[in-house]
C-alpha positions in Angstrom: 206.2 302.3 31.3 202.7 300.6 29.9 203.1 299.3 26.9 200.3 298.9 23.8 198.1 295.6 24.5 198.9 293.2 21.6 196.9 294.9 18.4 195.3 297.6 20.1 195.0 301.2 18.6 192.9 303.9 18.6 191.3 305.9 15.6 191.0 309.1 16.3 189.1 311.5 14.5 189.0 315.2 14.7 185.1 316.1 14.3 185.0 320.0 16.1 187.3 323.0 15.2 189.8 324.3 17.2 188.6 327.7 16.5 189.0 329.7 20.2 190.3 327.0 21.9 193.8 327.5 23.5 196.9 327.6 22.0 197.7 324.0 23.8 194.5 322.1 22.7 195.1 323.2 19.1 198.9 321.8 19.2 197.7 318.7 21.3 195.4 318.1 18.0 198.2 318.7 15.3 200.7 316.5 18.1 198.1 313.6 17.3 198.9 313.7 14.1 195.7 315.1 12.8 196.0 318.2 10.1 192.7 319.2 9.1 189.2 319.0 10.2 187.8 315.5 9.2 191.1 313.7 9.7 191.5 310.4 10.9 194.6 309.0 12.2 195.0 305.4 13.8 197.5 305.5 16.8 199.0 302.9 19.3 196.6 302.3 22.7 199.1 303.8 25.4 198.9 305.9 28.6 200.3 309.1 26.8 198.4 308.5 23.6 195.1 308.4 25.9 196.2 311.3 28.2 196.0 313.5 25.3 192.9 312.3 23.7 191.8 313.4 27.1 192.8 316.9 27.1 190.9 317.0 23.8 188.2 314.8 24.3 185.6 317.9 23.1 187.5 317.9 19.9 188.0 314.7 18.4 185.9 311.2 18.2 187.8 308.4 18.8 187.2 304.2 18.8 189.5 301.2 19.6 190.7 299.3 16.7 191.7 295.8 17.1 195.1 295.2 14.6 195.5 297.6 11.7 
């Protein structure tokens, strides 16, 4: 199991509507935690968390935070 480096997270920002995307990106999106178009949500830095940023990576902006 990989555990979250010491402070590291990850905002992620959804910047590009889901609109005729599959069924699965749009529920990877809401499973980030992110509601509505223009949300931000700041998550832990781990495998899964970056696995589905991946699968979305057309869809949402993200950038590693240190703390917060």
């Amino acid at each position: 199991m990989m555990v979250a480096k010491q402070g590291r997270r990850l905002r992620i920002t959804w910047v590009k509507s889901a609109i005729g995307y599959s069924q699965r990106q749009k529920a990877t999106v809401r499973a980030l935690g992110l509601r509505r178009l223009g949300d931000s949500v700041v998550q832990d830095d781990t495998a899964v968390m970056r696995g589905m940023v991946n699968k979305v990576r057309h869809l949402v902006q993200v950038e590693e935070v240190e703390g917060e």
